[in-house]
N, CA, C and O of each residue as an XYZ file, in Angstrom:
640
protein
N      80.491   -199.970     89.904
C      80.930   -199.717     88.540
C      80.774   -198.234     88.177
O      81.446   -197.740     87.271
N      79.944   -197.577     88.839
C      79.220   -196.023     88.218
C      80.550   -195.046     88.558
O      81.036   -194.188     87.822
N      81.103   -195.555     90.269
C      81.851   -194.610     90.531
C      83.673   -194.977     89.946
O      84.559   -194.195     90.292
N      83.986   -196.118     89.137
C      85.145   -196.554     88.466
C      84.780   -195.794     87.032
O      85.690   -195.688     86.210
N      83.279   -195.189     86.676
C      83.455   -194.978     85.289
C      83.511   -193.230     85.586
O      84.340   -192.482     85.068
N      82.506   -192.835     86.467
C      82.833   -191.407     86.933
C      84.392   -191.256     87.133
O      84.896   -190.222     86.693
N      85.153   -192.122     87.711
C      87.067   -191.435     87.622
C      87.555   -191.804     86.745
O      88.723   -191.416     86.718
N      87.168   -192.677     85.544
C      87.633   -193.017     84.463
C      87.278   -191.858     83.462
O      87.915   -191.513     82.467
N      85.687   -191.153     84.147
C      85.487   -189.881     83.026
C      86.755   -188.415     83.406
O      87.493   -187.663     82.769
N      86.464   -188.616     84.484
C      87.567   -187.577     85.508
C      88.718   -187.386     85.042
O      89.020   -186.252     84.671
N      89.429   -188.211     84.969
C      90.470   -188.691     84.565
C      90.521   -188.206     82.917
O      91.239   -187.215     82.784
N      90.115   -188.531     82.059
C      89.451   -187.907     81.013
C      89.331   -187.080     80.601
O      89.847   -187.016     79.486
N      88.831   -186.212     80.936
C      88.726   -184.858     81.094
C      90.139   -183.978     81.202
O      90.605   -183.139     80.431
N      90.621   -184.493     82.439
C      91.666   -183.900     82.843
C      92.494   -184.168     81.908
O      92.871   -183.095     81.438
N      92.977   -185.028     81.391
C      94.011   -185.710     80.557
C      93.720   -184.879     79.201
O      94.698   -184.803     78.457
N      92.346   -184.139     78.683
C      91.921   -183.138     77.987
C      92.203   -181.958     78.231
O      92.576   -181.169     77.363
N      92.065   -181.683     79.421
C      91.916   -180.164     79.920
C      93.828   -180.243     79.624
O      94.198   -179.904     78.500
N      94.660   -180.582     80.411
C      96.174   -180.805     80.128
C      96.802   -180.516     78.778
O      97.692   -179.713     78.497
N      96.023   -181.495     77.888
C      96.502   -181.368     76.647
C      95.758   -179.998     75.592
O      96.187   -179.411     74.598
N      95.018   -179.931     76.048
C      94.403   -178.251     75.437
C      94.990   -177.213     76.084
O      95.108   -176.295     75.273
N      95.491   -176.857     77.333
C      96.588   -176.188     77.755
C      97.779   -176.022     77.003
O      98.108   -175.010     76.384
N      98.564   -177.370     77.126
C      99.468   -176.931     76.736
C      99.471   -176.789     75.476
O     100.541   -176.361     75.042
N      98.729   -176.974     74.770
C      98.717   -176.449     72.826
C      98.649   -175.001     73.627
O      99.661   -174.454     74.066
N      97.635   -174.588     73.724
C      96.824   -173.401     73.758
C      97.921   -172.096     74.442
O      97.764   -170.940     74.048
N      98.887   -172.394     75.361
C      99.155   -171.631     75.928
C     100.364   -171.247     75.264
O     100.807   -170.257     75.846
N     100.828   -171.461     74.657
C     102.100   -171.416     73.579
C     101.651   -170.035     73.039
O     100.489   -169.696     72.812
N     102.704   -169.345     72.883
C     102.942   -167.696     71.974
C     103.087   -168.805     70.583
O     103.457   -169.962     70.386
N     102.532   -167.623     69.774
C     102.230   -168.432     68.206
C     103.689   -167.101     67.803
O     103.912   -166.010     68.327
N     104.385   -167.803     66.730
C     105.425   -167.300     66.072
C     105.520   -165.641     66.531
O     106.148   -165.072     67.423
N     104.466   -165.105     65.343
C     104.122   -164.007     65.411
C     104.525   -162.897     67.320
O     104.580   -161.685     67.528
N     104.649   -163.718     67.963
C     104.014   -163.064     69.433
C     105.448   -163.066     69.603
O     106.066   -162.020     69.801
N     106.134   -164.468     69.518
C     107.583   -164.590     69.661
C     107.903   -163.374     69.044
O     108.048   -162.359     69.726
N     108.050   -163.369     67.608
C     108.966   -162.718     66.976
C     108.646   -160.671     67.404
O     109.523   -159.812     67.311
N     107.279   -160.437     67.811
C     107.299   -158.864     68.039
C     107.764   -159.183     69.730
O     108.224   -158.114     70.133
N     107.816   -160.116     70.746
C     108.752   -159.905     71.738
C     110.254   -159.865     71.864
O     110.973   -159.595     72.825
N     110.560   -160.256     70.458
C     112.470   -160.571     70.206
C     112.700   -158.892     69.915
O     113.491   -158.060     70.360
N     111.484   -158.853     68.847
C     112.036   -157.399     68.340
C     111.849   -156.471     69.246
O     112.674   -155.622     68.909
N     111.195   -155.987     70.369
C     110.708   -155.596     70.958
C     112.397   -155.201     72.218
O     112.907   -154.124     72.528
N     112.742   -156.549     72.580
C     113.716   -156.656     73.245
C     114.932   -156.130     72.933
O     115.770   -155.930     73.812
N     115.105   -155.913     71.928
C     115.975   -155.538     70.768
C     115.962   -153.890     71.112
O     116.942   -153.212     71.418
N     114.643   -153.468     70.981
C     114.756   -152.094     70.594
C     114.725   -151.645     72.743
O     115.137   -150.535     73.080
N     114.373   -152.335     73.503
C     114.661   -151.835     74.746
C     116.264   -151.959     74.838
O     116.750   -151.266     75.732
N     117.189   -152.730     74.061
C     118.736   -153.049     74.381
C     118.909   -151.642     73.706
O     119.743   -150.882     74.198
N     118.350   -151.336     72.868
C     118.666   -150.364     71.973
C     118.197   -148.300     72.168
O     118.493   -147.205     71.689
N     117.390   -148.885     73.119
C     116.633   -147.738     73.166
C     117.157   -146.119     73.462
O     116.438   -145.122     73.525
N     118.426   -146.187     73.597
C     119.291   -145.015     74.018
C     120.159   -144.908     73.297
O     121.172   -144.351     73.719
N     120.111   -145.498     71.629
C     121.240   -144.973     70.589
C     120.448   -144.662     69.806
O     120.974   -144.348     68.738
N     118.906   -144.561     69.820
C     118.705   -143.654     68.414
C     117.507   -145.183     67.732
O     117.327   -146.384     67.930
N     117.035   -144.163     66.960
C     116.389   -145.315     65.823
C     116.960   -146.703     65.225
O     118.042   -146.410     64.718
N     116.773   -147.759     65.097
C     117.224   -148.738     64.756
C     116.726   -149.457     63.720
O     115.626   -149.985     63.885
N     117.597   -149.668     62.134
C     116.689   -150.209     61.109
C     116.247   -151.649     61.472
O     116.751   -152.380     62.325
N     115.163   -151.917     60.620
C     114.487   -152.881     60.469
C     115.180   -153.732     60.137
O     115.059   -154.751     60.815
N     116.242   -153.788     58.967
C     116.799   -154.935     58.897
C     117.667   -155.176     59.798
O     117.743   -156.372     60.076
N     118.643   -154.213     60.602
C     119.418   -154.796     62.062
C     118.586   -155.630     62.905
O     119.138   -156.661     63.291
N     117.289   -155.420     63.320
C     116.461   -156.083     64.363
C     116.335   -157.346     63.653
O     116.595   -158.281     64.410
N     115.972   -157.783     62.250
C     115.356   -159.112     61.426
C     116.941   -159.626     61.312
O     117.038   -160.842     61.147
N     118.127   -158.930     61.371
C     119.692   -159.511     61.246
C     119.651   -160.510     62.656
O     119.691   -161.739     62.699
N     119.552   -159.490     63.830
C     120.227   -160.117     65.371
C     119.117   -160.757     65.884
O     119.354   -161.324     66.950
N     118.303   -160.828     65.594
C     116.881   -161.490     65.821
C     116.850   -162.848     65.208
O     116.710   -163.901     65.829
N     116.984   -162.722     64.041
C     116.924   -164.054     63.251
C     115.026   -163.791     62.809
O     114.146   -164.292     63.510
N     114.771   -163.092     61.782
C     113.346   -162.551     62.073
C     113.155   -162.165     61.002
O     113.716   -161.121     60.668
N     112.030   -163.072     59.775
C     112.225   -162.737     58.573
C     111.539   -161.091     58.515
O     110.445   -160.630     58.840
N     112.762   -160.519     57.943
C     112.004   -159.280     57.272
C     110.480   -158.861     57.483
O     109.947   -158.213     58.383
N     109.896   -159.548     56.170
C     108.635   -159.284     55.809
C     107.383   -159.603     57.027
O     106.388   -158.878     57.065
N     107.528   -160.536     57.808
C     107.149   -160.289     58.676
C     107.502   -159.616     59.945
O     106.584   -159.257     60.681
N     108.530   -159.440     60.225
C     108.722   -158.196     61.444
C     108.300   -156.964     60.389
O     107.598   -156.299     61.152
N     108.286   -156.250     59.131
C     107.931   -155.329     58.927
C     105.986   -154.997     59.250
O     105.431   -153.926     59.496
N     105.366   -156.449     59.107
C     104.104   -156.347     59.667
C     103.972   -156.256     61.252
O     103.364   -155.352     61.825
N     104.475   -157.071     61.738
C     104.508   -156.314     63.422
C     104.761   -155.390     63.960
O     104.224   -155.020     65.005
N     106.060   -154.540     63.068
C     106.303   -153.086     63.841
C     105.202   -152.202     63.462
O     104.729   -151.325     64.184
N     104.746   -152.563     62.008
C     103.718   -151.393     61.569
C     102.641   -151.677     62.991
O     102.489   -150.683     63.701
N     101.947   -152.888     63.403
C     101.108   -152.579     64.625
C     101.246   -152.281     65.541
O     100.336   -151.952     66.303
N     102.676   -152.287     65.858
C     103.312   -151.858     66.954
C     102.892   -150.334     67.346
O     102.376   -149.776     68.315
N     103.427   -149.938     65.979
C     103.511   -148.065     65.617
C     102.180   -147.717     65.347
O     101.876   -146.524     65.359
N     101.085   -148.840     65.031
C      99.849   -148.439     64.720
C      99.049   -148.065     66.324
O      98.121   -147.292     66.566
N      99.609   -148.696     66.964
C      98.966   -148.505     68.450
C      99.715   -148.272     69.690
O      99.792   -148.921     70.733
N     100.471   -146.711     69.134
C     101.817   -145.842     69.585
C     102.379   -146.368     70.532
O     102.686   -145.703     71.521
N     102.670   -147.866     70.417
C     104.033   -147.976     71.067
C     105.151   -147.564     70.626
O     105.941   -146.961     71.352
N     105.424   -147.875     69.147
C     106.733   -147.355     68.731
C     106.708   -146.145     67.922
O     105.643   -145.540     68.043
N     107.560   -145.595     67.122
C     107.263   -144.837     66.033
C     108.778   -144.886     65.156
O     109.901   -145.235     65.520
N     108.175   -144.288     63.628
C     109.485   -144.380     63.030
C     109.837   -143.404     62.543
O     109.056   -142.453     62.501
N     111.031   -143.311     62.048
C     111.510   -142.019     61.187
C     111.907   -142.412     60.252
O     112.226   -143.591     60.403
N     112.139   -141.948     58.985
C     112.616   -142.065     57.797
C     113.941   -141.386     57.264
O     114.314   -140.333     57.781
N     114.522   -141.861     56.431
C     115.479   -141.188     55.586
C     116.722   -141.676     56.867
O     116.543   -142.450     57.807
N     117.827   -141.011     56.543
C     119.572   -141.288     57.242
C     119.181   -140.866     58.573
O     118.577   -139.854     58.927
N     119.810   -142.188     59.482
C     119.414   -141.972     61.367
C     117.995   -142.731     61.380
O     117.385   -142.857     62.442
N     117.495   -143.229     60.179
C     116.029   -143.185     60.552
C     115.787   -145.141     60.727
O     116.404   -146.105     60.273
N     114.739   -145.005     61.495
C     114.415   -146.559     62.179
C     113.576   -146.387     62.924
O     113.008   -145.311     63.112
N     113.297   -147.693     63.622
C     111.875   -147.948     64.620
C     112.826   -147.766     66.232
O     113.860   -148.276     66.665
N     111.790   -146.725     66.785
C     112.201   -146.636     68.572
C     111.048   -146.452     69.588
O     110.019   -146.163     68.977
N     110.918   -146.498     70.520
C     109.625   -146.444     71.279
C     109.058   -144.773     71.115
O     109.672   -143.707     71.161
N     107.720   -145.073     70.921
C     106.861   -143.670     71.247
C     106.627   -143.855     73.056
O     106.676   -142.954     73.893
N     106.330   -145.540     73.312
C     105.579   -145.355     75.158
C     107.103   -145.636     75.647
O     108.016   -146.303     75.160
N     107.018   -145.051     76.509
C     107.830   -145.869     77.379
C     107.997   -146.948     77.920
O     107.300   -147.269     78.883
N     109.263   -148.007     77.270
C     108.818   -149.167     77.610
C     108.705   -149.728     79.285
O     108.184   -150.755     79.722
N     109.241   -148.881     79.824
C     108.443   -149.291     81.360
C     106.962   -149.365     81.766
O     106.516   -150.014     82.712
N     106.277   -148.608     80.914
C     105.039   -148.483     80.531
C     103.812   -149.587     80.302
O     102.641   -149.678     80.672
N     104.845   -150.478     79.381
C     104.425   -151.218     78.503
C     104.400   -152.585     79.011
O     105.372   -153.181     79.474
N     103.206   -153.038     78.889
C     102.776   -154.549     80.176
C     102.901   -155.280     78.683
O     102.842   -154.787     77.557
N     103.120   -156.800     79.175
C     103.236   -157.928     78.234
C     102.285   -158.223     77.592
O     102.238   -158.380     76.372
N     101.194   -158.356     78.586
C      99.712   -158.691     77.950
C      99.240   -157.797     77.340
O      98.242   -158.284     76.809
N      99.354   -156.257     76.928
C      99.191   -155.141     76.193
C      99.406   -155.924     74.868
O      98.524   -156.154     74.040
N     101.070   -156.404     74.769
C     101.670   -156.894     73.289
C     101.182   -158.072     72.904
O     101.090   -158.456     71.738
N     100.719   -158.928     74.320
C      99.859   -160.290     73.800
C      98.718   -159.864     72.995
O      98.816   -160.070     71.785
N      97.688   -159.327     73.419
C      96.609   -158.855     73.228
C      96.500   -157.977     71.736
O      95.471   -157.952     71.061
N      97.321   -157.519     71.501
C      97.819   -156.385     70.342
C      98.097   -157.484     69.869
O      97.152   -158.215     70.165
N      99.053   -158.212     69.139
C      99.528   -159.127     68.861
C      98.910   -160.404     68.331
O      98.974   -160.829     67.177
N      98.231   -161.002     69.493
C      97.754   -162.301     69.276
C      96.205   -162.140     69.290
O      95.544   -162.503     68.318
N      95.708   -161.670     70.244
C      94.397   -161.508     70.391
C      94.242   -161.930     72.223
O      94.837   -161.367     73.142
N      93.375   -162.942     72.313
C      93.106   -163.145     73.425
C      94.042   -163.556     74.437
O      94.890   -164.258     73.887
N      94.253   -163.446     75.564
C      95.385   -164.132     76.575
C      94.359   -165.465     77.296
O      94.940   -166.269     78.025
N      93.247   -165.588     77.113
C      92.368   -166.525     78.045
C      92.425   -167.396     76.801
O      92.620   -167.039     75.639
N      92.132   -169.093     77.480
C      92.418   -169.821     76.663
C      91.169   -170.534     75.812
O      91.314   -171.287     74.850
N      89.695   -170.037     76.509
C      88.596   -169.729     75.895
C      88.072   -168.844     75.755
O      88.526   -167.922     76.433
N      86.803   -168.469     74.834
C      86.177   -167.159     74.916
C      85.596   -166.529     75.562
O      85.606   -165.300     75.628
N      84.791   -167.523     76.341
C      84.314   -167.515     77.591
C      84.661   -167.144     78.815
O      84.035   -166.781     79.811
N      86.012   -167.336     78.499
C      86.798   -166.540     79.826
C      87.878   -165.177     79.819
O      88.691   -164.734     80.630
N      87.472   -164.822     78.610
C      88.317   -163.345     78.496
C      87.584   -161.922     79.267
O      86.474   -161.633     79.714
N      88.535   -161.446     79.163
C      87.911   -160.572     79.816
C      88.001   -159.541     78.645
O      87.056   -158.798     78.912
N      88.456   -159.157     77.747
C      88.594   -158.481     76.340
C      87.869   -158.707     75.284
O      87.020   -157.936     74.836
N      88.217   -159.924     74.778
C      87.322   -161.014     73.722
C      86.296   -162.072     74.017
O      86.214   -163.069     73.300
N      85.434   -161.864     75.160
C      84.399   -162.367     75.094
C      83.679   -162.857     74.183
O      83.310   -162.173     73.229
N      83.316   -164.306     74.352
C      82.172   -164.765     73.470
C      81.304   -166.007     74.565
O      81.965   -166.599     75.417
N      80.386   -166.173     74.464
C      79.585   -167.461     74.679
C      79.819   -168.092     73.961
O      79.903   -167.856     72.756
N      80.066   -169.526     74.773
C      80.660   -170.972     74.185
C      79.215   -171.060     73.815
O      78.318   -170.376     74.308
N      79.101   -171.868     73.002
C      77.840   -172.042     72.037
C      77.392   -173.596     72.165
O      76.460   -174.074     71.518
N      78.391   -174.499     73.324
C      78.132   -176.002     73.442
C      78.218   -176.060     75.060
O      78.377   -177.146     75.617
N      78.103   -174.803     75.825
C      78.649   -175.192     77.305
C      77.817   -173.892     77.933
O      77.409   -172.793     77.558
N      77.825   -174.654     79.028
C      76.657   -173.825     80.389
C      77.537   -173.123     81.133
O      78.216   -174.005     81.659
N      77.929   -172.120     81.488
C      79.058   -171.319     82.266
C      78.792   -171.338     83.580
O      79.684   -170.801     84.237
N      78.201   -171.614     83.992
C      77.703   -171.881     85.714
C      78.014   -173.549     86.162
O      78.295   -173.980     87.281
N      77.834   -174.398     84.700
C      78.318   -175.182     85.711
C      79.298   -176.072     84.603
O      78.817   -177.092     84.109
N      80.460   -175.711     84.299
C      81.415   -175.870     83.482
C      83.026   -175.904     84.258
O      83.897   -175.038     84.342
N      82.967   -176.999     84.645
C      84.387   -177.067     85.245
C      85.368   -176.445     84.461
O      85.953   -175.449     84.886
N      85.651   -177.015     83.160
C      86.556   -176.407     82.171
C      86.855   -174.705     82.653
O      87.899   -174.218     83.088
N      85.683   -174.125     82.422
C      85.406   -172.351     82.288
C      85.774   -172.375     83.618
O      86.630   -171.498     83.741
N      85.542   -173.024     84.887
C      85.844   -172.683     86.019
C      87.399   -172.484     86.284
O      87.736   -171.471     86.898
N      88.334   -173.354     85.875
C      89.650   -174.194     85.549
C      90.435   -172.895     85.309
O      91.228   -172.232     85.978
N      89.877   -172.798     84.048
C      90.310   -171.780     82.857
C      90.558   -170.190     83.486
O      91.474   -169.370     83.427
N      89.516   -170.233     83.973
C      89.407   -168.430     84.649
C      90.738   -168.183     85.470
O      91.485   -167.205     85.435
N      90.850   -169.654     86.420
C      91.986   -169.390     87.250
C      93.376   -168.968     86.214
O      93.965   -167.901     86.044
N      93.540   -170.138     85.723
C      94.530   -169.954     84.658
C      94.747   -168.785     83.816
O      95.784   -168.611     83.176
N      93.558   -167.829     83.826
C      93.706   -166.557     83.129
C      94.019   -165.861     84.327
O      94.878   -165.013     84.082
N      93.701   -165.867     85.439
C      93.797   -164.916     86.754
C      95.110   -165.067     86.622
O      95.703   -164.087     86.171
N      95.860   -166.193     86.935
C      97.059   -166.018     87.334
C      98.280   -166.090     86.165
O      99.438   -166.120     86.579
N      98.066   -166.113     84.911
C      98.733   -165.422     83.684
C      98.829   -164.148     83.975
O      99.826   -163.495     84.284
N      97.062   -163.638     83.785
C      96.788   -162.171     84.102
C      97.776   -161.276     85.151
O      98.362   -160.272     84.746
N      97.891   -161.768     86.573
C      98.707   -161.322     87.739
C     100.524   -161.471     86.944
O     101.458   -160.977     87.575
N     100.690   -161.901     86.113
C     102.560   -161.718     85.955
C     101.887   -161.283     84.959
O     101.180   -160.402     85.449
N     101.690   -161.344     83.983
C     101.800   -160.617     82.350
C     101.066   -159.244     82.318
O     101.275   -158.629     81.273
N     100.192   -158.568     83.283
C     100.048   -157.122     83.885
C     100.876   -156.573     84.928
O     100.532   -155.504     85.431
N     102.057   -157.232     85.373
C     103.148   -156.694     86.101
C     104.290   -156.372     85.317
O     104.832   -155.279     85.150
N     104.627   -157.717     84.771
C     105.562   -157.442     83.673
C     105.465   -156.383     82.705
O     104.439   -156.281     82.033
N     106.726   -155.336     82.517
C     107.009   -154.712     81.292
C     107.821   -154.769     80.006
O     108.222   -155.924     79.865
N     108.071   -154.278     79.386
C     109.387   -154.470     78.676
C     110.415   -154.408     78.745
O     111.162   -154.773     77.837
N     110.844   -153.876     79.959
C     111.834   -153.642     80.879
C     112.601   -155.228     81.100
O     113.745   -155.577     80.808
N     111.454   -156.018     81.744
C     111.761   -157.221     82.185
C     112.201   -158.271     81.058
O     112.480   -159.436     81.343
N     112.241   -157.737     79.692
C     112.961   -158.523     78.242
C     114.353   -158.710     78.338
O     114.960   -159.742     78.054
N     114.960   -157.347     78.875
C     116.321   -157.294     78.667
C     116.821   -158.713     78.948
O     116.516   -159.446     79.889
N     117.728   -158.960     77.838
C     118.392   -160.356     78.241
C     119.798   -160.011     79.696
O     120.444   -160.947     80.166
């Protein structure tokens, strides 16, 4: 009976670990919408500044919030803007430059799907032993190998 309830816990778990993934690993709006705009201004990046409301037009991207994403954008010189006639948002880095997980991270915050396993936003889980935590073990991989494409990837790789 011990070892039908041990794969019944197994099982369990996993069927947990699965479903906290896939919530967890989802870009939240916000992440979407500064990678649309983002894509936008690499299609764009060789005619000049581009207003805000063209990007929230072909985007489909309310205003008021793409005007809060570019400001962090420009707050942490990826982009920059100009003002007055000609004037709009265009890259300060070069977007070849510019890794995904940079804009995750800027953006969303953590790319690991606990705290425990970031390598940026660290925290101690406050209910779990890290040495012997399958979950945290699980997890790390799952950040390793996010980590390996979303630090290769640039903005380059948006272009539709």
């Amino acid at each position: 009976m011990q070892i039908h309830d041990s794969a019944l816990s197994n099982f369990t778990l996993l069927q947990h670990i699965k479903q906290f993934i896939t919530f967890a690993v989802m870009l939240s709006k916000k992440s979407q919408y500064a990678f649309k705009a983002l894509s936008y201004l690499v299609e764009k990046r060789n005619e000049g500044p581009v207003l805000i409301s063209e990007i929230a037009e072909y985007k489909k991207i309310p205003l008021k919030f793409l005007e809060n994403i570019l400001l962090e954008l420009k707050k942490a010189d990826i982009l920059d803007s100009k003002k007055g006639k000609g004037g709009g948002y265009f890259f300060k880095e070069n977007p070849e430059n510019v890794k995904l997980a940079k804009i995750i991270r800027l953006v969303n915050g953590p790319i690991a799907l606990l705290p425990c396993v970031s390598l940026n936003f660290y925290e101690k889980c406050e209910d779990c032993n890290e040495d012997h935590c399958g979950l945290h073990d699980v997890l790390i991989e799952v950040r390793d190998a996010s980590l390996n494409i979303l630090e290769r990837k640039t903005l380059m790789d948006l272009i539709d």
